[in-house]
C-alpha positions, 0 to 999 in steps of 0.5 A: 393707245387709241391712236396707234390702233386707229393708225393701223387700221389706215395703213395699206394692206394690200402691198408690202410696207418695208420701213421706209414707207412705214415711216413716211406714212407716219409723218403723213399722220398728223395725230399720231405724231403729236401723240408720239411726241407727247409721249416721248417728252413724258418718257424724258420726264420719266427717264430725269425723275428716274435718274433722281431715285436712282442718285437717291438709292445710290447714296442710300447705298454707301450704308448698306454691306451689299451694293443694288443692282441698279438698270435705268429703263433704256428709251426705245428708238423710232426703229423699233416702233417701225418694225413692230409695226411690221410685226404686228403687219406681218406676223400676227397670225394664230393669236400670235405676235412674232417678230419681223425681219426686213432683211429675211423677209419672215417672221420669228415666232414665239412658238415653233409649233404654231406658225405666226407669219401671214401671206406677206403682199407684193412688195410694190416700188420701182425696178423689179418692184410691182406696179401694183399687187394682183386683185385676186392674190396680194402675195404676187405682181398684178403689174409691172413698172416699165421695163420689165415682164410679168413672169408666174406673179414676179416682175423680171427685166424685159431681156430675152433670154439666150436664143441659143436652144432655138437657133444657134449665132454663136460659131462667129469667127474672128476676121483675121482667122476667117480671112486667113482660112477663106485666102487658103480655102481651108477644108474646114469652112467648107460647107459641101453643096449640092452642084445642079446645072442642066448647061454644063458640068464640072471640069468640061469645056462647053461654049460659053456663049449663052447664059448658064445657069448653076446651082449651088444647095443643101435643100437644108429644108428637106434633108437638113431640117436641123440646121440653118446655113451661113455663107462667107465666102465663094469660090469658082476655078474658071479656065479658058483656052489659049489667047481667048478672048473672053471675059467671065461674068458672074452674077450671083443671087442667095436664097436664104431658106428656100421656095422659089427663085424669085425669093432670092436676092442678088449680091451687089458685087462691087457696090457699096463698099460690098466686096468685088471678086479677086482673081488670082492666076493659077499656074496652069498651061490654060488661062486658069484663075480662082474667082474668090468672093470673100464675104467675111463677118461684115456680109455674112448671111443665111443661105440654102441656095446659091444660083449663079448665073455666068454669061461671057463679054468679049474684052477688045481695044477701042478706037483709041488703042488705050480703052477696052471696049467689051461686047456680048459674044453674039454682038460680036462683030466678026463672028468667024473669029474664034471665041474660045471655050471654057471650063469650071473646075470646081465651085465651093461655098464657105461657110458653117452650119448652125443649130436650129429647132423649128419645134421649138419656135413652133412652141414659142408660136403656139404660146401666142394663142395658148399661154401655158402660164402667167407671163408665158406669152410676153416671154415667147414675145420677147424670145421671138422678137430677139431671133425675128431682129438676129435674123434680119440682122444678117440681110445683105445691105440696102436702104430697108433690111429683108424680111428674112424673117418672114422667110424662115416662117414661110419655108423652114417652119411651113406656115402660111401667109396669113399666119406669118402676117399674124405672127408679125403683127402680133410682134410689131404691138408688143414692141411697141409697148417696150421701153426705149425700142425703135422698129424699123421697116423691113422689104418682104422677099418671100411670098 
């Protein structure tokens, strides 16, 4: 009918109708309704009168010797007027009508030789549904509902993918296991670094009376550019002579990922639930003890240089007999008393290697400026903005997180300064537009 052509020629083309908006749309239109329901009140007449021949044969029948076959015209459901709308939508190509089917998303055709399905269009709604289909191209997404990524003319949820082909945080270990294996310095969470000290070697007496200054490093940056290091756990054997008088003091600052020393941070032992040092005696004949600083899980963090600084006090009884009173060795009073020496035996890190590609988020980096393909850029976004938040994650504690971040740019990655403000920058205005995401300040720590 006129009707029915005129309500085709209203209905959208340039998405994806399923029967649900199929069927909406037909309520909306006032005229196509009045006459669809005059002509299902015509097809009830029709169907009554019919029933009144059929009696009429039925009853003619009993004289004949053969019974009639007699079918009564079945009425036709809305559904089946939504789906030939689909059809004539959809697969009505090539001079021929198909028959559509919601479920597989195609078309049956009457000829298998020539095809009757069109470009189906972009299938628009809520979720992982288009915002609206592309200008240039029907059959595939122009925009995304919130919460979700255009991706190579699809919408896919806005969660990265694993970051374990560019920097592996897999290798954690349960805390029991991990204390157990640091309590009895199990070989196997040893990471074996580099000793550097220009004041003093191992398992020599030396004065201690002045700061030393030691190094602990894997130069991971120059000779193991494949891995990022994490550190659990410190060790240090110090022995002191017989009644000495002093007492060790260690302060200890982490590198993360190289450069300078003054991109270092310091630990705050014994601060803020931070954990303190144990001391345990060592049945030696000198004042022998292990100096263990347990990190565990909860204060991980990356490392590539670990620079401790051991300066001694003088530990004495005050006035009152009942107080210790703690001097500098240079401030001591008499100096002709003997101090003592000391000796570190040996030191270890604990802690395990991760995998770690920096070609691999060179790519990612590069995808910024040169998207390989639609959707390409928000995913190298996405990928980045979850190693930026996993790296930072890990920073020692504080009011503000480190930019440890900025720092794997700077000296594993070797980008510049400007770059890496780019870089940030760019990740800062793209989390911006996520959904139910809060950014949070960060304090730089490398140059």
């Amino acid at each position: 009918s006129d009707e029915f052509k005129l309500f085709m020629k209203r209905l959208p083309m340039n998405y994806f109708l399923n029967t649900s908006a199929v069927m909406h749309l037909w309520t909306m239109d006032s005229n196509f309704q009045r006459r669809y329901e005059q002509l299902e009140s015509s097809m009830k007449q029709l169907f009554l009168k019919a029933q009144r021949t059929v009696h009429k044969l039925f009853s003619l029948s009993k004289r004949c010797h053969k019974q009639p076959l007699i079918r009564m015209p079945r009425q036709r459901s809305s559904n089946y007027w939504l789906n030939r709308i689909q059809s004539f939508l959809y697969c009505n190509e090539n001079g021929l009508l198909g028959s559509f089917s919601e479920e597989t998303h195609s078309c049956t055709c009457p000829n298998d030789q020539v095809a009757c399905q069109g470009f189906l269009p972009c299938t628009v709604g809520d979720g992982p549904a288009c915002l609206s289909c592309a200008p240039d191209n029907r059959t595939r997404c122009g925009s995304c509902n919130a919460g979700y990524m255009l991706s190579q003319g699809l919408c896919k949820p806005e969660v990265a993918d694993s970051t374990e082909h560019y920097i592996g945080f897999e290798t954690d270990l349960q805390d029991l296991e991990m204390k157990y294996l640091l309590q009895k310095t199990d070989r196997r969470i040893e990471v074996h670094a580099i000793f550097i000290s220009n004041d003093m070697r191992l398992n020599s007496w030396f004065d201690p009376s002045w700061r030393k200054r030691m190094l602990l490093t894997l130069k991971s940056n120059k000779y193991k550019s494949s891995l990022v290091h994490m550190i659990l756990g410190l060790s240090l054997q110090i022995c002191l002579t017989k009644n000495s008088t002093l007492e060790p003091v260690l302060a200890v600052y982490i590198n993360p990922f190289g450069g300078s020393h003054s991109e270092s941070w310091f630990m705050p032992v014994n601060e803020n639930n931070f954990p303190d040092w144990e001391r345990t005696k060592l049945d030696l004949p000198l004042q022998c003890y292990n100096w263990t600083l347990t990190l565990g899980n909860k204060w991980k963090t990356f490392f590539e240089t670990v620079h401790i600084y051991l300066r001694s006090r003088i530990k004495s009884n005050g006035p009152n007999g009942n107080e210790s009173i703690y001097y500098e060795p240079l401030e001591f009073i008499d100096p002709s008393r003997n101090l003592g020496y000391m000796k570190i035996n040996n030191i270890q890190v604990f802690g395990y290697s991760m995998h770690f590609d920096p070609e691999a988020i060179r790519d990612l980096i590069l995808q910024l400026d040169y998207p390989y393909t639609q959707g390409s850029q928000d995913s190298a976004l996405l990928q980045l903005l979850e190693i930026r938040d996993r790296v930072n994650k890990l920073s020692p504690p504080g009011q503000r997180r480190l930019d440890l971040f900025s720092c794997l740019l700077r000296h594993r990655l070797k980008l510049s300064t400007s770059e890496v403000v780019r870089i940030q920058s760019a990740l800062q205005a793209f989390n911006a537009k996520l959904p139910n995401t809060v950014d949070y300040d960060t304090t730089k720590l490398c140059s």
